[in-house]
Backbone as numpy.savetxt, mean C-alpha at the origin, in Angstrom:
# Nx Ny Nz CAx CAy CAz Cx Cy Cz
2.76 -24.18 -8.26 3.14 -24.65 -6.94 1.90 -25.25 -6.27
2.20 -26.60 -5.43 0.90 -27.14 -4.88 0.47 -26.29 -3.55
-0.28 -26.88 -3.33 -0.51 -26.16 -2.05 -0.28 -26.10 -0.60
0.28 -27.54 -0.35 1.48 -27.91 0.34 2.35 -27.01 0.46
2.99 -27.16 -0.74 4.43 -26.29 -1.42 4.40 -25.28 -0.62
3.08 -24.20 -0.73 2.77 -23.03 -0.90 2.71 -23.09 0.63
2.44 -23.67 1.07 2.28 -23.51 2.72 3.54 -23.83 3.77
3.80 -24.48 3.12 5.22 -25.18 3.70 6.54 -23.47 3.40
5.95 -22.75 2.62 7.04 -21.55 1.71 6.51 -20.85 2.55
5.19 -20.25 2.96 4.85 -19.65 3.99 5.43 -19.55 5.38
5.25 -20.64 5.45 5.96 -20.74 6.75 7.30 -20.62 6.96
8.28 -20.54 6.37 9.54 -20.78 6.33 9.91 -19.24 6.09
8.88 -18.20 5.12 9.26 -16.86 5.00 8.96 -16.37 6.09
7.98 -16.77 7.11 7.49 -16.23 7.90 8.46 -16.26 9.27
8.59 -17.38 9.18 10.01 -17.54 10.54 10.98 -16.84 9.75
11.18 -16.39 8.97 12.15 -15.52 8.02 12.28 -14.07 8.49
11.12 -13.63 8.52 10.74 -12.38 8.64 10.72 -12.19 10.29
10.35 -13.57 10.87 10.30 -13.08 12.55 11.55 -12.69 13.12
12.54 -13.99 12.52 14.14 -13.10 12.68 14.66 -12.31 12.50
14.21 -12.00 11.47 15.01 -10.39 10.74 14.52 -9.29 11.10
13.15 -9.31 11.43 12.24 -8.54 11.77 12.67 -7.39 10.71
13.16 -5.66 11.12 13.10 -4.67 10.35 13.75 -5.03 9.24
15.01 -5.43 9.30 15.94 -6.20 8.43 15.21 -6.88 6.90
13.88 -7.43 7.21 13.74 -8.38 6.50 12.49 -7.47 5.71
12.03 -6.57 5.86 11.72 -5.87 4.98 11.65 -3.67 5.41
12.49 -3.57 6.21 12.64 -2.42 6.50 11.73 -1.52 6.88
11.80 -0.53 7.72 10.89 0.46 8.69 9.83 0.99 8.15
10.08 1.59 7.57 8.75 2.53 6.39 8.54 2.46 5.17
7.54 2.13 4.66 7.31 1.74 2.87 7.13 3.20 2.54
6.22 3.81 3.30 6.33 5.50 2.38 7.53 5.78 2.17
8.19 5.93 3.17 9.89 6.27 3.13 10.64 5.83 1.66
10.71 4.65 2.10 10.73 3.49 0.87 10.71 4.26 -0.49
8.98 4.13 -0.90 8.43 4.45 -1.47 8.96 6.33 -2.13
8.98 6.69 -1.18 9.76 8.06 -1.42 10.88 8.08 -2.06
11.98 7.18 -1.51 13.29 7.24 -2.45 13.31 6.75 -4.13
11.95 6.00 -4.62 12.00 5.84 -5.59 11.37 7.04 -6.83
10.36 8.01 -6.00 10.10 8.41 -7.27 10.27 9.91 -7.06
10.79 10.80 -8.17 10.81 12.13 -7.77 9.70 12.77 -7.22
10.64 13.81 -7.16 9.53 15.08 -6.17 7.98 15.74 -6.87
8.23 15.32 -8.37 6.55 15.49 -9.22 5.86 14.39 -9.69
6.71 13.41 -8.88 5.56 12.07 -9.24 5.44 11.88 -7.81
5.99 12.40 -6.51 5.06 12.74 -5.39 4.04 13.42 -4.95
4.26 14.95 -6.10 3.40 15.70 -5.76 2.00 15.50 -6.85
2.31 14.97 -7.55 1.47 14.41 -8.87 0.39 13.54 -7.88
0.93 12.54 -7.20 0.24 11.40 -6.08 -0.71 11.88 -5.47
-0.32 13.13 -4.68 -0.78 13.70 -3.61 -1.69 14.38 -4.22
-1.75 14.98 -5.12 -2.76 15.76 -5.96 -3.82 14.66 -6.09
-3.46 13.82 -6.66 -5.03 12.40 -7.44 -4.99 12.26 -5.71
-4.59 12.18 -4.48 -5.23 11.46 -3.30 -6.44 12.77 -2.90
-5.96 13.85 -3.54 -6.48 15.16 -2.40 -7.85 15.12 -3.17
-7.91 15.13 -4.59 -8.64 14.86 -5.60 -9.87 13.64 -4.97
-9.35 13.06 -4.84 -10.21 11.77 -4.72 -10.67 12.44 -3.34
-10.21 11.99 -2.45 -10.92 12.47 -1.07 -11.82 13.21 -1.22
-11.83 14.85 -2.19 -12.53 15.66 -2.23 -14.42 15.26 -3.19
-13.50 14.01 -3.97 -14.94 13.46 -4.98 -15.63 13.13 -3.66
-15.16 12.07 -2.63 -15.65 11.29 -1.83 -16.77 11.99 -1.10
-15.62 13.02 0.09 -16.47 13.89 0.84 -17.33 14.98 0.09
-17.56 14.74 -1.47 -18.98 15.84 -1.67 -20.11 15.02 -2.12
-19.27 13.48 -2.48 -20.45 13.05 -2.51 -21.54 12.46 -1.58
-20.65 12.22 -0.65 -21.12 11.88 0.96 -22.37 13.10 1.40
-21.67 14.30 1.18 -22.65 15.71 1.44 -23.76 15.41 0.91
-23.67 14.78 -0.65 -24.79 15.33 -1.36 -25.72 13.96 -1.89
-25.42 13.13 -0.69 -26.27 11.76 -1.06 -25.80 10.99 -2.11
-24.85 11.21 -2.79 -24.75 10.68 -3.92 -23.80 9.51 -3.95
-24.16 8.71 -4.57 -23.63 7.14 -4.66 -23.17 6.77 -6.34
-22.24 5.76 -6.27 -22.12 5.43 -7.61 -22.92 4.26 -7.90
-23.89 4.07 -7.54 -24.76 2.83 -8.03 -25.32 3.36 -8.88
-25.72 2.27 -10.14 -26.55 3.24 -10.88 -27.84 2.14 -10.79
């Protein structure tokens, strides 16, 4: 697609979306997001987020950076 194209498609989704507003892509993506995957590939998620946070904030404590 040129880039015209691509801009001209922009714009046209975009007045798309101003009309429809919730309609045009709905209230909450977690929500969303929730109805698609069971209850241990939520809690599976939440585990690698709590995980990660916890790498973050010790490495923050302890000066430590991933640069090598």
């Amino acid at each position: 697609m040129e880039y015209r194209q691509a801009v001209e498609q922009t714009k046209v989704n975009l007045s798309d979306l101003q009309e429809r507003r919730k309609d045009a892509v709905g209230e909450n993506a977690i929500d969303f997001m929730n109805k698609l995957l069971t209850p241990e590939e939520i809690a599976a998620s939440d585990l690698r987020v709590t995980m990660i946070i916890e790498i973050a904030n010790t490495r923050a404590e302890k000066g430590i950076s991933q640069k090598t």
